[in-house]
C-alpha positions in Angstrom: -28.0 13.7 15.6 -24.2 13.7 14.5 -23.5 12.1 11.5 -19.9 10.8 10.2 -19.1 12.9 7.1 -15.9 10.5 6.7 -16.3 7.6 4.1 -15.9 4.5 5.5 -13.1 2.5 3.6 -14.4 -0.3 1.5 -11.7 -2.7 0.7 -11.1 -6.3 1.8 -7.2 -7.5 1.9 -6.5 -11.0 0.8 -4.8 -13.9 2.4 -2.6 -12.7 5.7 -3.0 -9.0 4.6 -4.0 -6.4 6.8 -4.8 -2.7 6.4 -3.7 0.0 8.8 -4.2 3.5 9.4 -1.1 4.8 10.6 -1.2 7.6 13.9 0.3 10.4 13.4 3.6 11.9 13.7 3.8 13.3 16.8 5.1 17.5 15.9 6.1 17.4 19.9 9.0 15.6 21.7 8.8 15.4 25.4 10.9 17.7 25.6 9.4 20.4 24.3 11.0 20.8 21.0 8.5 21.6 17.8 9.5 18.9 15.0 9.6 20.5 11.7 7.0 18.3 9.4 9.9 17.3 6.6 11.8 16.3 9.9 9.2 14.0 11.5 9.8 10.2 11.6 7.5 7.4 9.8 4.9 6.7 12.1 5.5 2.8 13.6 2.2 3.2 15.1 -1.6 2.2 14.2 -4.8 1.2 14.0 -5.9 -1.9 12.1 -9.0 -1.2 9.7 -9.3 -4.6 8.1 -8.0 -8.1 8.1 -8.1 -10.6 5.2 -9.6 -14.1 5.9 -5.8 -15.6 7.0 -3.2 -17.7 4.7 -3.5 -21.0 3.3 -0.8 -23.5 4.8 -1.0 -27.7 4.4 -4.6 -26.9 3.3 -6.3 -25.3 6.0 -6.4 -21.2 6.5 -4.2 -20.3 9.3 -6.3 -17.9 11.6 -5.5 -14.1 12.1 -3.9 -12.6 15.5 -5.1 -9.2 14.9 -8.6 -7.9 14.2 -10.7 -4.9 13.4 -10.0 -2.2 15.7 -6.5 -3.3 17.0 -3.5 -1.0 17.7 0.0 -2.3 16.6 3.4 -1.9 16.5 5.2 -2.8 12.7 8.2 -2.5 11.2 9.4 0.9 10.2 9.1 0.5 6.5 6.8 -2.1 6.6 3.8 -2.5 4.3 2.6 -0.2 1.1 1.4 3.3 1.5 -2.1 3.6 -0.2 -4.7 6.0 -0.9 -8.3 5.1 -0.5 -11.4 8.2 -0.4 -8.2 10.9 0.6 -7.3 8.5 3.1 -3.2 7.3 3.3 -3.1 3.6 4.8 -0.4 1.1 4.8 -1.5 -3.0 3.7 0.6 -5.1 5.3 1.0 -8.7 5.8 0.5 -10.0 9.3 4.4 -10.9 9.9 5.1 -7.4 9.5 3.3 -6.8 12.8 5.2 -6.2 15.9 3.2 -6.5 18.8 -0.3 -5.7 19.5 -0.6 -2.1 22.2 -3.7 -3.4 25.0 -5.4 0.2 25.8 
């Protein structure tokens, strides 16, 4: 039986906040040509790892787009760049989200 050695993150955003785990920087273009890592380009790129319960507006909660699991598209220096258990992930609020990628 395989067990997953990687923590699972614990933390809960609040209002329209969301956490993402950003892909990585590709060290290939399609080209061919080998990107040096000082060279590479912020990842725009990710998957969603938690969402906060949505924002308060004329006193109801405005629901969330995006859920658990989700890959996005978001602005390129969107969010803030976190560590949690030797993990870098961006929180974000939800208008800082692009578009959502269907697999």
């Amino acid at each position: 039986m395989a067990t997953d050695t990687k923590a699972k993150l614990q933390i809960q955003p609040l209002a329209d906040r969301v956490v993402v785990r950003p892909s990585e920087a590709e060290s290939q273009r399609p080209s061919g040509i080998y990107v040096a890592e000082t060279a590479k380009e912020k990842p725009q790129k990710g998957t969603i790892v938690a969402v906060g319960p949505g924002k308060w507006e004329d006193g109801q909660v405005e629901p969330m787009n995006v859920q658990v699991g989700d890959t996005v598209l978001f602005a390129k220096y969107a969010g803030t760049e976190i560590r949690i258990d030797d993990e870098d992930v961006l929180i974000m609020s939800q208008k800082d989200i692009l578009a959502k990628i269907d697999a």
